[in-house]
C-alpha positions as CSV (number, residue, x, y, z in Angstrom):
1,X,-19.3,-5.1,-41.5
2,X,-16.3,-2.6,-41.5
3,X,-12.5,-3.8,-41.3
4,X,-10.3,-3.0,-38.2
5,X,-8.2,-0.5,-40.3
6,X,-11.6,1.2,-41.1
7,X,-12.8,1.5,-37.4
8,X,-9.3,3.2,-36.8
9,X,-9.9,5.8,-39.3
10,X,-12.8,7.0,-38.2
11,X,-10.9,7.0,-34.6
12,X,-13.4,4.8,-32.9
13,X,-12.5,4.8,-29.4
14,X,-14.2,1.5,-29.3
15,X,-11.6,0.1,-31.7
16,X,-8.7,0.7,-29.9
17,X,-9.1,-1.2,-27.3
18,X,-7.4,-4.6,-27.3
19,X,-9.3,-7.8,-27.7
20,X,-10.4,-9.9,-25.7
21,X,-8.2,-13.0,-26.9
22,X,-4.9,-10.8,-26.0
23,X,-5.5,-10.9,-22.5
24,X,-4.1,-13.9,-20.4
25,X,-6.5,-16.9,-19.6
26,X,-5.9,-16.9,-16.2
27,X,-6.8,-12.8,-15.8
28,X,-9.7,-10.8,-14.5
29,X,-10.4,-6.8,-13.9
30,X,-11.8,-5.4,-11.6
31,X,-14.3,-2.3,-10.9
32,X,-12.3,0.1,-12.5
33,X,-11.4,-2.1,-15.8
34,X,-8.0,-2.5,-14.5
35,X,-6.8,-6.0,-15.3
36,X,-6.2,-8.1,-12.3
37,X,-3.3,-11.1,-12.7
38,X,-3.7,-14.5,-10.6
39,X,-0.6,-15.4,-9.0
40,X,0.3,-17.9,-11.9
41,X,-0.2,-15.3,-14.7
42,X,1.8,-12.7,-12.3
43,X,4.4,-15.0,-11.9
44,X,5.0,-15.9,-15.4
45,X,5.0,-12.3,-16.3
46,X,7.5,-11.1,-14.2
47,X,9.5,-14.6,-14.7
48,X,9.6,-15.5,-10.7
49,X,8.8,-18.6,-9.6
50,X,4.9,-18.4,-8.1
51,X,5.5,-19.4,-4.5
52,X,8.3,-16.9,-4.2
53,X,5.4,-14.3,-5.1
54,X,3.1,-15.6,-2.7
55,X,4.7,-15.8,-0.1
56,X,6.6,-12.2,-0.5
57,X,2.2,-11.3,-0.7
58,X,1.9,-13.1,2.3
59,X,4.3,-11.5,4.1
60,X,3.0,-7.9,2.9
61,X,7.0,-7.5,1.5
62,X,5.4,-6.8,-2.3
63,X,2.1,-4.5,-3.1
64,X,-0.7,-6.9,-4.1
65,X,-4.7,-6.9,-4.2
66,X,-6.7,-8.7,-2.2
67,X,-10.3,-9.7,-4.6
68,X,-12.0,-11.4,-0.7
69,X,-9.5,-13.9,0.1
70,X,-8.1,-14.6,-3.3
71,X,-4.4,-12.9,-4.3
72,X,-4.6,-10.9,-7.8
73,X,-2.2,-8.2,-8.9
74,X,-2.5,-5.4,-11.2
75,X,-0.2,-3.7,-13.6
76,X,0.4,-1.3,-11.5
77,X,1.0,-3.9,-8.4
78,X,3.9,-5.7,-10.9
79,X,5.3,-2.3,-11.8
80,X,6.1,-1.7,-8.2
81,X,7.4,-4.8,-7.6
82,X,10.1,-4.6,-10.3
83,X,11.2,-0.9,-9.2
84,X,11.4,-1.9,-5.7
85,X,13.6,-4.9,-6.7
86,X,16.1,-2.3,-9.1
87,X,19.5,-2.0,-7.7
88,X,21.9,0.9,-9.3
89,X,25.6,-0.1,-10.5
90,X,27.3,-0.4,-7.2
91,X,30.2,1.9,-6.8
92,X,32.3,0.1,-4.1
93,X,34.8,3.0,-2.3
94,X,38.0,1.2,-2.2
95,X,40.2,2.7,0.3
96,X,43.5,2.7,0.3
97,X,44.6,-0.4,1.8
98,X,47.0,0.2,4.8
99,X,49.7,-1.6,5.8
100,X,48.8,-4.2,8.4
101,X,51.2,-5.8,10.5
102,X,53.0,-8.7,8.7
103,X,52.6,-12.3,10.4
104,X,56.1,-13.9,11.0
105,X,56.4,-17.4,9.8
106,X,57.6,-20.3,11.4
107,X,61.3,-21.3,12.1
């Protein structure tokens, strides 16, 4: 039986794919071999709490997958989700204040 290091060597395509045991517990793929997330394992990956994520799915705010009726989400479905929530440095214009009337106080 050959060693890991020896199947990458050769350049096994076989060999470079990751193992079975790396991917999450709770994960599938789907038809195309991409690997589909359950909300939990989404969740935890993008540090969010899991009913924020399902109900932004809910709502259609977020891409997702639908597998029938249950939620999964793919790497490219959490990749979205983390541009469309980037926000730039905000670069506030402050105007010149202008004078405004003072208030007169109390005698």
């Amino acid at each position: 039986m050959q060693t890991d290091d020896e199947a990458l060597r050769r350049s096994d395509p076989g060999a470079l794919e990751l193992p079975s045991h790396s991917q999450p517990a709770d994960s599938f793929t789907d038809e195309a071999g991409r690997l589909l997330y359950t909300p939990a394992a989404a969740a935890q990956r993008l540090t969010v709490g899991e009913s924020w994520l399902r109900r932004k799915a809910g709502q259609r705010l977020i891409p997702c997958t639908f597998v029938g009726k249950h939620l999964r989400f793919t790497e490219d479905d959490l990749r979205a989700i983390v541009a469309a929530g980037h926000r730039g440095p905000s670069h506030q214009n402050h105007a010149p204040s202008r004078p405004g009337r003072r208030r007169r106080s109390r005698r």
